[in-house]
C-alpha positions in Angstrom: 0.0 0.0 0.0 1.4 3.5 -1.1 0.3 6.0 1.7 2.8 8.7 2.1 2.2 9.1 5.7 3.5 5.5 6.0 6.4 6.0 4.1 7.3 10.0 5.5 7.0 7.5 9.0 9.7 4.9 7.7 12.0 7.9 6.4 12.1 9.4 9.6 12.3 6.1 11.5 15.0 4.8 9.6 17.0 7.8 7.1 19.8 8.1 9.7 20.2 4.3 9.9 20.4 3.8 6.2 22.3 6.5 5.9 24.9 6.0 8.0 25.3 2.2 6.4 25.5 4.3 3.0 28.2 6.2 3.9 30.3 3.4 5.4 30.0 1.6 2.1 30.9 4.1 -0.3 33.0 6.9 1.6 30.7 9.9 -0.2 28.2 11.8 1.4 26.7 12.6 -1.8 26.3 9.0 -3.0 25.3 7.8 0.2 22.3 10.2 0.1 21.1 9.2 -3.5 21.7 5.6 -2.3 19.3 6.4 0.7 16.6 8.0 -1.6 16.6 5.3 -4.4 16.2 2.8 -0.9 13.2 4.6 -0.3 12.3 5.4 -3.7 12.2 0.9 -3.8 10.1 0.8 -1.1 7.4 3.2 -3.0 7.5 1.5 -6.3 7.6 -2.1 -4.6 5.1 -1.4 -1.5 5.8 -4.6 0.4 3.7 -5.2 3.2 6.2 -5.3 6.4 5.2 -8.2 9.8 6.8 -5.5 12.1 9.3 -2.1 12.0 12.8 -4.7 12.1 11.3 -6.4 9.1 10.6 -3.2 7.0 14.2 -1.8 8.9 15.9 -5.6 7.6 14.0 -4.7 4.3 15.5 -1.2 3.6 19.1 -1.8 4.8 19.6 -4.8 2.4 18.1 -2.8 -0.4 20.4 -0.1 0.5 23.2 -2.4 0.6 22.4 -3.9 -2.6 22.5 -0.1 -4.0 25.8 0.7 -2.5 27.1 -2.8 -3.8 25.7 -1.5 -7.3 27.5 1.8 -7.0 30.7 0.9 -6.4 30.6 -1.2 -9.6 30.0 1.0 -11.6 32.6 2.4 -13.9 32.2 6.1 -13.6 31.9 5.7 -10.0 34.9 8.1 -8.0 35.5 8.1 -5.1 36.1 12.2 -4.2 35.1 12.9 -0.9 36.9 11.4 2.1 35.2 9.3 4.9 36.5 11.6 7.8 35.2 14.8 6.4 31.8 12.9 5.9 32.0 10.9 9.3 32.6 13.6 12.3 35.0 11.8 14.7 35.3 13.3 17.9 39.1 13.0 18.7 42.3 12.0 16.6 42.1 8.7 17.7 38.8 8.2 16.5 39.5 9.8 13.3 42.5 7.0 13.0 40.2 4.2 13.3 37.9 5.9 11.0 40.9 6.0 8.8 41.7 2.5 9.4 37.9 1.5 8.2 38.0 3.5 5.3 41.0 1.7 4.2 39.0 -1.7 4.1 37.5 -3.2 1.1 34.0 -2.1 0.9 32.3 -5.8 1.5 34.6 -5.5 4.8 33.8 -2.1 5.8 30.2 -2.9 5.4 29.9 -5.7 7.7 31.9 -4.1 10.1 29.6 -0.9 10.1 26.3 -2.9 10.3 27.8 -5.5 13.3 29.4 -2.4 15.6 27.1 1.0 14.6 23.9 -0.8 14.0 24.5 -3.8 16.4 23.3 -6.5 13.8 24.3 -10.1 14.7 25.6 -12.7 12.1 22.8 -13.8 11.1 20.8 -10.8 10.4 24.1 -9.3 8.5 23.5 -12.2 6.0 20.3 -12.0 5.1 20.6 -8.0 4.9 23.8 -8.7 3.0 22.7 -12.0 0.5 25.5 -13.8 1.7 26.4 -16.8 4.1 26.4 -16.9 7.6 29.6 -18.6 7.2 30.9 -15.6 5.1 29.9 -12.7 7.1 31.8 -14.5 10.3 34.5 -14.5 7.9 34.8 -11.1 6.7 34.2 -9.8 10.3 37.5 -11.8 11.3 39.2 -10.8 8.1 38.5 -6.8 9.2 39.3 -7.2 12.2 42.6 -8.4 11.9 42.9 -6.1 9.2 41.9 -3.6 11.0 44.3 -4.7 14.0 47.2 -4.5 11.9 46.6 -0.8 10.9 45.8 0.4 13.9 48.8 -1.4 15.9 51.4 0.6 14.0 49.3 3.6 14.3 49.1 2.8 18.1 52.6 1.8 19.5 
């Protein structure tokens, strides 16, 4: 069902989270927006019918994910604006491990944003993601060591 009072209520409820899984993704502000607005643009032309608000939340984040994936295929895609001018971090060392994120691959830094910021478990990563269980508990490990490594030089 189309009514624009349900779907100004999902933007509000859920713009920041989508957002802020955007701009983890692809680094730009400006991207990150469109990919926000083509989410909810989906969910307009689609109209699925949600059981509950983490179902239509589940349902918005994967399509958002989908779109970011979808972005940073693309070959005209550039990357111009850098996470940490996006992404306020309160102190240099936050800005570091910003830093250290930013330098991840994108599937890394995307399962990283949606297990720490949004506090998604395994499970719910996958099916937001489309991939494995198996694969998500991998690429958490991977970034995380990853992410170890940069930070430990950074750190010592």
């Amino acid at each position: 069902m189309n009514d624009p009072d349900r779907l100004e209520e999902l933007i509000r409820a859920h713009q920041d989270t989508l957002y802020r899984a955007a701009l983890a993704i692809l680094g730009d502000a400006q991207e990150a927006e469109d990919a926000v607005q083509d989410a909810f643009l989906r969910r307009w032309e689609k109209a699925p019918d949600f059981e509950s608000g983490e179902h239509a939340k589940a349902w918005l984040l994967r399509v958002t994910v989908n779109g970011c994936k979808s972005r940073l295929r693309a070959p005209w895609r550039r990357r111009t604006a850098p996470l940490t001018d996006a992404y306020p971090a309160d102190g240099p060392e936050e800005r570091e491990t910003l830093e250290a994120v930013r330098a991840l691959p994108a599937a890394d830094r995307a399962v990283i944003h949606l297990y720490y910021y949004e506090g998604y478990q395994t499970a719910e990563i996958a099916a937001i993601t489309g991939q494995r269980e198996g694969t998500v508990r991998s690429r958490l490990s991977r970034a995380r060591s990853r992410l170890r490594d940069l930070l430990k030089g950074e750190w010592e």
